[in-house]
Phi, psi and omega in degrees: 000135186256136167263114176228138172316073175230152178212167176288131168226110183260145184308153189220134170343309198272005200253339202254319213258355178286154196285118156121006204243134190249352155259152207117359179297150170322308172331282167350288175272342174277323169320312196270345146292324178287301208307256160041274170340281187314338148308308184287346193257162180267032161204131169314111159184133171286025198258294149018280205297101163275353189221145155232145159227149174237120183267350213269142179215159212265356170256289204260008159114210192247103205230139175223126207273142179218118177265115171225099201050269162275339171291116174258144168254122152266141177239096217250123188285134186270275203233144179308291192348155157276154165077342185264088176261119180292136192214103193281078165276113194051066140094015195232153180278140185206166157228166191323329162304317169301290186340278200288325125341250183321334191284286193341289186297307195291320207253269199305141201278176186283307177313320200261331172294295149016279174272001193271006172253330173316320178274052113272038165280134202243092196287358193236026205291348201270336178285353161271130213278328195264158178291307155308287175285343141304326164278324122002262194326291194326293191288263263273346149349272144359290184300310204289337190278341166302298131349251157011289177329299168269008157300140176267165199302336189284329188263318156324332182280290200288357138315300180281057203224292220265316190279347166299334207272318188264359181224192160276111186357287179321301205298286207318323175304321207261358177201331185271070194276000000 
């Protein structure tokens, strides 16, 4: 029986500092933390982020603390790559997807998840020829009328308020009832 050995080997300052490499200042990598972050969350916007600490020490690599609201993420550099980052929500190993799943269910009201899937909303989907992608269409229809579906009247007014302002009236009225 063969035995093999692993352990996490995290990216390190000095790992940045070798001759000919024009990227990698601390600077460098807390930006590309931030970008990074800002993708898992569920909306592009640093207005999420109340905190940064750069955490990094030269034995366990290059780690960085993100505070969101009661939550924390830590992010830990994976690789030379840009964007490839390992990612800790409360103390728990995650990837960007869980991440923006619990930011959703925890921080944002149902009206705001609402709009913010509403505009992938597809009013002319009965008009598509492939087959995959009608049904594609089909379901996430589906999902968003659903959604819809569990809003209460007060938040039904003002979502359709908001969908007026970005569509055609007539469609919204025609699927949002």
């Amino acid at each position: 029986m063969k035995y093999v050995k692993t352990f996490e080997a995290y990216q390190t300052y000095s790992d940045y500092q070798k001759k000919g490499k024009t990227w990698g200042t601390p600077e460098d990598l807390k930006a590309d933390a931030i970008l990074t972050l800002k993708r898992a969350l569920p909306t592009f916007d640093e207005k999420w982020i109340d905190k940064v600490e750069d955490q990094s020490d030269d034995t366990k690599g290059i780690k960085f603390e993100f505070k969101i609201g009661r939550d924390l993420v830590h992010m830990y550099k994976v690789n030379n790559w840009r964007g490839q980052w390992e990612f800790y929500l409360n103390k728990k190993k995650s990837d960007a997807s869980q991440i923006k799943d619990y930011l959703e269910k925890a921080h944002m009201s149902k009206l705001d998840v609402f709009l913010k899937y509403a505009a992938g909303f597809d009013y002319y989907y009965e008009y598509i020829d492939s087959g995959a992608q009608y049904q594609a269409a089909q379901a996430n229809n589906a999902a968003i009328l659903k959604m819809w579906a569990e809003l209460n009247t007060s938040d039904r007014n003002k979502a359709k308020k908001e969908l007026y302002k970005k569509g055609d009236r007539e469609k919204v009225d025609l699927h949002f009832k």
